[in-house]
N, C-alpha and C positions, 0 to 999 in steps of 0.2 A: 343375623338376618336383618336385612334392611326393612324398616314399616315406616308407613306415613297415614296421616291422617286428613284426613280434608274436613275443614268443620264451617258452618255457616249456625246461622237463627239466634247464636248467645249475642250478648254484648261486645261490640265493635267491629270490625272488620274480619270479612270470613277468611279463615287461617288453612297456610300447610304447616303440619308439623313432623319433622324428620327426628327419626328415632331408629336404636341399631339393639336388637335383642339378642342377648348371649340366651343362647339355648341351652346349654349345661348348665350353668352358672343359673337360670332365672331370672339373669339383673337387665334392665330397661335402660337405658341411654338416652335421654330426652336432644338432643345435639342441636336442634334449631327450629324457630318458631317463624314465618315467615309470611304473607300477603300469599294467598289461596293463589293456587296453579293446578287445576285438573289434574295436568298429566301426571306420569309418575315419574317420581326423581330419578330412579332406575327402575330399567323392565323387570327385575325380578324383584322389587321393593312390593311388600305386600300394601295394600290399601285400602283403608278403612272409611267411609263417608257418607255422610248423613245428606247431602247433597244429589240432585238430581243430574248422575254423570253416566257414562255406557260405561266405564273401564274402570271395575273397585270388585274386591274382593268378599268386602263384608258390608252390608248396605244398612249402618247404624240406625237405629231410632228408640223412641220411646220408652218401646218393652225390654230397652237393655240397659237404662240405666241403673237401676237397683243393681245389678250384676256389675256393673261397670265400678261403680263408687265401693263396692265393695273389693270389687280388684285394684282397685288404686291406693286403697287400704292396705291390703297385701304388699305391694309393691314399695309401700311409703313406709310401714312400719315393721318390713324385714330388712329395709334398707338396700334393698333392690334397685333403689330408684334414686337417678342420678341427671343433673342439669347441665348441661354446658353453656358457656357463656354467652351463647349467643339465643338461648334458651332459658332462661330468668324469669321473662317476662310472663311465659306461659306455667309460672308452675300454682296449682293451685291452693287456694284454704277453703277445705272442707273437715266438718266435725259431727261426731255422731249425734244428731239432736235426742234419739232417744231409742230402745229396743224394746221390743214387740215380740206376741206368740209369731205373728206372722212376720218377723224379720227387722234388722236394723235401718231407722228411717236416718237420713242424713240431711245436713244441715249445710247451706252455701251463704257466708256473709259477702254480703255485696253483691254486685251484679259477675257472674261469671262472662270471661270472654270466649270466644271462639277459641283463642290460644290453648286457655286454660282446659276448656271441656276434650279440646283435641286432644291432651296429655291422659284424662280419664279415660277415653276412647282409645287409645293408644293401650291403655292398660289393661282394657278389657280383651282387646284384638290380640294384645302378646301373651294371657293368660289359657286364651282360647286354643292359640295357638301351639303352647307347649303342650297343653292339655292332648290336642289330637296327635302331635311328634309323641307321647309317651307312649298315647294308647299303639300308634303304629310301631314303635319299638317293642311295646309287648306282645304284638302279632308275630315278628320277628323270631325273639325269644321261645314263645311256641313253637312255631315251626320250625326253630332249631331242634326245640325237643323232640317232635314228634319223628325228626331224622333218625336218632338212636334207633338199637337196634335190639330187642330184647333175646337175649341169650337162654 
């Protein structure tokens, strides 16, 4: 599955970032980081953006970053997560500054770019994403069952 990110408000220039998610496998494909384009690279490329656009899937902000940094986590230390060369530039450092009743706070050295937070956002939108393909496979699975027939 094709996803992109559109990200603007971090440091430098507001970014697209193209990425291809293996839906079986889990694993994220970061392929390229590039100078912000509204549209979508393809019509069926999902779109995740923090930006004020008519045409996105998931409409990023604030209350998703804890969720976000923590799927980037995921992604980064199952090894999920993979950069292409023309995608370097956006990958990010982030480190757990410290864990709490209420949850892991995280830690960003340096000023984060656009690129880089698009790659989190990207991580969150493809977590999201499997997450609802499983639950709809196990609607599936159901309803396969409920077809049997009791003898």
């Amino acid at each position: 599955m094709l996803l992109q990110a559109n990200i603007g408000g971090f440091s430098g220039r507001p970014a697209t970032v193209i990425a291809v998610l293996d839906e079986n496998e889990h694993r994220l494909y970061i392929d390229r980081a590039i100078a912000m384009r509204p549209e979508r690279a393809k019509e069926e490329a999902g779109l995740i953006t923090n930006q004020p656009q008519e045409d996105f899937d998931y409409q990023f902000s604030e209350k998703d970053f804890r969720q976000a940094f923590q799927d980037f986590r995921f992604y980064q230390n199952s090894g999920r997560l993979a950069f292409g060369n023309s995608a370097q530039q956006a990958r990010p450092t982030v480190e757990i500054d410290k864990i709490t009743e209420s949850g892991t706070n995280f830690a960003i050295y340096g000023e984060i770019t656009n690129e880089q937070f698009a790659v989190i956002a990207l991580c969150f939108f493809a977590k999201k994403t499997t997450q609802a393909q499983s639950a709809l496979n196990a609607f599936d699975i159901y309803d396969d069952f409920n077809e049997w027939e009791t003898i």
